[in-house]
N, C-alpha and C positions, 0 to 999 in steps of 0.2 A: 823445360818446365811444363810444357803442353801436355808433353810423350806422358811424366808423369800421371798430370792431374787427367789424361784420359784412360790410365792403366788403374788407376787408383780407382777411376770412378764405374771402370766394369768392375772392379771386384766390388765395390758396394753396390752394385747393380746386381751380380753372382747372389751377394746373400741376400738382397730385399726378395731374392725369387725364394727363398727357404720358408720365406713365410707363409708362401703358399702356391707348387708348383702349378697346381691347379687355374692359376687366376692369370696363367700367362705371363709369370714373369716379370723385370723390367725391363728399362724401356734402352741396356745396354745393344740391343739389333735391329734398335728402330730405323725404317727409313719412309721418306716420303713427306707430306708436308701437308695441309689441311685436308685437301682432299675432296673428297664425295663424301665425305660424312660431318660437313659443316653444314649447320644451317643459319642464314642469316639471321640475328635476334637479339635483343639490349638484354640482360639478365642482371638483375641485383640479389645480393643477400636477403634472404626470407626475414632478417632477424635489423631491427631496428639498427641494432648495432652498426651495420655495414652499409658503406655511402653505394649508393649506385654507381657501375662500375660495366660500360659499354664494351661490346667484346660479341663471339657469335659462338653459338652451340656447336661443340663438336663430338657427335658419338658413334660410338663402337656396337656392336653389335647387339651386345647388353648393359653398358654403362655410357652415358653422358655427361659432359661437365661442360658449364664457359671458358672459351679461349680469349681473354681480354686483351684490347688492343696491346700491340707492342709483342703479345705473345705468340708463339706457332705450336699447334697439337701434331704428334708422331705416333703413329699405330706401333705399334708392337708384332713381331713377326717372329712366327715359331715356326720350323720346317719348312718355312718358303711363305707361309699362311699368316695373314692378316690375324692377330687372337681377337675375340670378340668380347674379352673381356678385361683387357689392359691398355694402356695407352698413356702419353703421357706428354704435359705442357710447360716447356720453359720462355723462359722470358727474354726477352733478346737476339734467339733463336732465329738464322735464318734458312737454314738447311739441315737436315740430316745429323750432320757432323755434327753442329755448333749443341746439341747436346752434351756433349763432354765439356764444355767449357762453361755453360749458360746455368743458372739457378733455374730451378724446376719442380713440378709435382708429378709423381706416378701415380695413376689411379689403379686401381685394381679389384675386379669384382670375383665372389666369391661365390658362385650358386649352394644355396643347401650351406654353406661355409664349409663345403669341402677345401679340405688342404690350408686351410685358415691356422695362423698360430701367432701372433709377433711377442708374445708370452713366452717361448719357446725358444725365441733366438736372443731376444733384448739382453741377456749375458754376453753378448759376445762384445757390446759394447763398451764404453768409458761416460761416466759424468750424466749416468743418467739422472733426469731428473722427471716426477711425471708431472701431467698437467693435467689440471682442472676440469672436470667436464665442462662440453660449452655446447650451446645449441649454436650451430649455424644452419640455415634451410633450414629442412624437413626433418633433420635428425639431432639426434646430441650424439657427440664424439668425444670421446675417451684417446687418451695420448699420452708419447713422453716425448723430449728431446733428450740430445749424446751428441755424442763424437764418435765416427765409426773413422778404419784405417784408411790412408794410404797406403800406394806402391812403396812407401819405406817402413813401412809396419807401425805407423806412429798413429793412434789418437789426433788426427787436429782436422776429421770434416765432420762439419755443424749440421744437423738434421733434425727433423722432427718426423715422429710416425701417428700419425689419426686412423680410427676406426670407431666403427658402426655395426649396428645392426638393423637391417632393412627385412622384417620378417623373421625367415628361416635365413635368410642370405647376409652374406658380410660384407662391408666396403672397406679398402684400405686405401689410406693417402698415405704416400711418403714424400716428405717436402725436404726438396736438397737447399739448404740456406746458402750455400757458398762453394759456388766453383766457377776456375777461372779465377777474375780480378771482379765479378760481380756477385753481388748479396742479397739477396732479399729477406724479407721479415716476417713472423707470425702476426704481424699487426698493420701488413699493409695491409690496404684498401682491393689488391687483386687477389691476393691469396686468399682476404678472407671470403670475396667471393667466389671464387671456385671451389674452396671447401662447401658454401651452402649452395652450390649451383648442382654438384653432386648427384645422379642418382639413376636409378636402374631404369632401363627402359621395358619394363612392362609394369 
C-alpha cells in the first residue's frame, strides 16, 4: 500500500511541476528537514478569520511560509541544488521520506510568473470544483479542488490548488488533503495559516 501511495504521489508531484517548470517543481526529491532556513517566530493569519496558530518561519531563498508545530518544512532540490523558490510542508512529517505518506502544502514561487499556468493543466483532472476567492494574509487567492490519479490510473487523491498575484510575480499552493491514513482540511486552523503566512521575501 505504501509502494503505491508513494508512486502515486510522485506522479502527482510530475504534474504539480507542469504548472510551472520555472518555480522549481514539487517537492517529489525533497530531502533534508528545517534546516538553516528556519527562523524562530509565532505567526497567525493576517485575516480575523484564522485563530493564532504557533509554528516558526521557514524560507527559501525567495518564498517564506509558517511551519506550525507538528509540522516539518523540505527544500526542494533540482540538479543536486537547493531551488529557491519551492519548498514544501507536511504535517506529521518526520524525515525526508514520510512525505509520501503525510498531508501537505507545496509552495511555489513564480518570478515575473514565468512558467505560471494551473489553467493549463486543471483538465487533466476529475470533480473539479472552484473556490471562492478568499483573503488570507496579504493577499486574495483564487482556487479549485479535484481528484488527481494514482499509480492505478483511478481519480481518488483529494487536493486543492491556490494562487496569487504578488506584483508581476505569482504564488502557487497546492495542498495535498490526503495521503497515507492521514487528512487534513481547508478549514483547519494550520492550513489556513500557512496559506496567509505566504510570501516572497523581497
Amino acid at each position: 500500500m505504501k509502494r503505491t501511495l508513494a508512486i502515486g504521489l510522485a506522479l502527482l508531484l510530475s504534474i504539480s511541476m507542469l504548472a510551472g517548470c520555472s518555480g522549481g517543481g514539487g517537492s517529489g526529491n525533497s530531502a533534508g528537514s528545517n534546516g538553516g532556513g528556519t527562523q524562530s517566530s509565532e505567526k497567525s493569519a493576517e485575516t480575523a478569520k484564522t485563530p493564532v496558530v504557533k509554528g516558526e518561519t521557514y524560507s527559501a531563498e525567495n518564498i517564506s511560509a509558517l511551519v506550525p508545530e507538528g509540522w516539518q518544512a523540505f527544500p526542494f532540490y533540482s540538479g543536486g541544488e537547493e531551488s529557491p523558490n519551492t519548498f514544501s510542508v507536511h504535517k506529521g512529517a518526520l524525515n525526508a521520506m514520510d512525505i509520501w505518506y503525510t498531508p501537505g502544502i507545496q509552495i511555489q514561487f513564480f518570478p515575473e510568473g514565468s512558467g505560471f499556468g494551473p489553467g493549463v493543466i486543471r483538465d487533466i483532472y476529475q470533480d473539479i470544483s472552484d473556490l471562492a476567492p478568499q483573503k488570507l494574509g496579504d493577499y486574495t487567492w483564487e482556487g479549485f479542488t479535484g481528484l488527481s490519479k494514482n499509480i492505478k490510473d483511478e481519480y481518488v487523491v483529494p487536493f486543492a490548488m491556490f494562487w496569487t498575484d504578488v506584483g508581476n510575480d505569482k504564488i502557487l499552493a497546492t495542498v495535498w488533503l490526503e495521503l497515507g491514513e492521514k487528512t487534513i482540511s481547508l478549514d483547519d486552523a494550520d492550513v489556513q495559516a500557512i496559506l496567509a503566512s505566504i510570501r516572497p521575501n523581497k
